[in-house]
MARPAVO-623073 format. One record per residue: residue number from 1; x, y, z of N, C-alpha, C in turn. Coordinates in steps of 0.05 Angstrom, whole numbers. Example, Ala and Ser with C-alpha at 12.3 -4.5 7.8 and 13.67 -1.06 7.14 Angstrom:
// residues 2
num nc1 nc2 nc3 cac1 cac2 cac3 cc1 cc2 cc3
1 264 -114 156 246 -90 156 264 -66 156
2 257 -45 142 273 -21 143 258 1 157
This chain:
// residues 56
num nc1 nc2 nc3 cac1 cac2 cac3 cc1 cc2 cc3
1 1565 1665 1538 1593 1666 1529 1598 1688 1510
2 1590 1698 1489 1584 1717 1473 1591 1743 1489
3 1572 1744 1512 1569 1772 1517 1602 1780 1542
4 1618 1755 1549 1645 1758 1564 1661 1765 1539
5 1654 1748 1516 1672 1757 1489 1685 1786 1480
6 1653 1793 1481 1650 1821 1472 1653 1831 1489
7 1658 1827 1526 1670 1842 1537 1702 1845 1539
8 1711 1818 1530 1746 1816 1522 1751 1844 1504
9 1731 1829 1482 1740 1850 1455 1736 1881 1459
10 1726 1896 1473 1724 1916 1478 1739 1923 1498
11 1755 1923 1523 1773 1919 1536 1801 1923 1528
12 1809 1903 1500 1825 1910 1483 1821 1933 1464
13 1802 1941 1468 1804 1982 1458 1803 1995 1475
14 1805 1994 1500 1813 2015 1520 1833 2027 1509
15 1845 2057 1514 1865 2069 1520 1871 2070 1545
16 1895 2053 1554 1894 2054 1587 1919 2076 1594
17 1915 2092 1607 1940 2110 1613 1963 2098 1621
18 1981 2113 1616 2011 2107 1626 2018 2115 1657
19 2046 2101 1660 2044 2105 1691 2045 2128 1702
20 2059 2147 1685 2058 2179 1695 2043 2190 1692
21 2028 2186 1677 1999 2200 1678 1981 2187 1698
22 1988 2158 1712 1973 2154 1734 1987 2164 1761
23 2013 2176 1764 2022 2186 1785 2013 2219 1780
24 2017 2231 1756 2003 2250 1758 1984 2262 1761
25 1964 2242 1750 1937 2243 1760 1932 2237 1802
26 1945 2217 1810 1933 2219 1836 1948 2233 1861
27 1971 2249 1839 1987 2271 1857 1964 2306 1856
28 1951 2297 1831 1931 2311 1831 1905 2316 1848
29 1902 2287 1852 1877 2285 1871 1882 2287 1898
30 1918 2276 1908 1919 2279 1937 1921 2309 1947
31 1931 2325 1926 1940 2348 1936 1911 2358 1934
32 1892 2370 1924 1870 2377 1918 1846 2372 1948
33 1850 2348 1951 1841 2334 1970 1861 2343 1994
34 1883 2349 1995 1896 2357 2019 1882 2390 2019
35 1884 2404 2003 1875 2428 1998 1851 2435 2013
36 1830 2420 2004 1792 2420 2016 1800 2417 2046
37 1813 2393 2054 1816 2386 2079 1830 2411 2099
38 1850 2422 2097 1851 2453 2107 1836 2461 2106
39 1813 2467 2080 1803 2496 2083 1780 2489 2099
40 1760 2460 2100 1748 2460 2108 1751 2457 2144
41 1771 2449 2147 1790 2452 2179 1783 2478 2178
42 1798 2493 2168 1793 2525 2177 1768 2531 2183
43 1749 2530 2162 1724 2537 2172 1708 2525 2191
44 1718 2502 2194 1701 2492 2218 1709 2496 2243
45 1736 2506 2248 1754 2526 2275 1745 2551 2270
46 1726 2562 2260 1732 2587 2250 1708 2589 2269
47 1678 2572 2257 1652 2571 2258 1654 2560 2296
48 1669 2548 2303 1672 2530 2326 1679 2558 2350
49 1698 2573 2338 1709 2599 2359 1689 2624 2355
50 1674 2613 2334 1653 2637 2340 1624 2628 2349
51 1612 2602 2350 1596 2588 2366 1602 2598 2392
52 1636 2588 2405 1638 2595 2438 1642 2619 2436
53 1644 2633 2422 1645 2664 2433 1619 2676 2431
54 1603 2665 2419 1572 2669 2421 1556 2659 2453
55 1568 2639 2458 1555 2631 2478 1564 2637 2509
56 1580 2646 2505 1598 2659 2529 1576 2679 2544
């Protein structure tokens, strides 16, 4: 019991962010993450058209 206590009581010292800072934060991560996802698209059409033009 002690040790759920002390996990209450510490819990109540979180700083938990606010909501805009949680929309800004995961407008941050989707875009970022949309970003990788192109580039790594690209490169793998890139690597893919020069495979078949290798093997041609």
């Amino acid at each position: 019991m002690k040790f759920l206590s002390s996990v209450v009581d510490e819990m109540h010292k979180v700083t938990w962010p606010t909501l805009s800072q949680n929309i800004r934060d995961t407008a941050i991560v989707l875009t970022t993450s949309l970003i990788f996802a192109l580039l790594f698209g690209a490169a793998d059409w890139v690597f893919e058209q020069g495979i078949t033009w290798l093997s041609k």
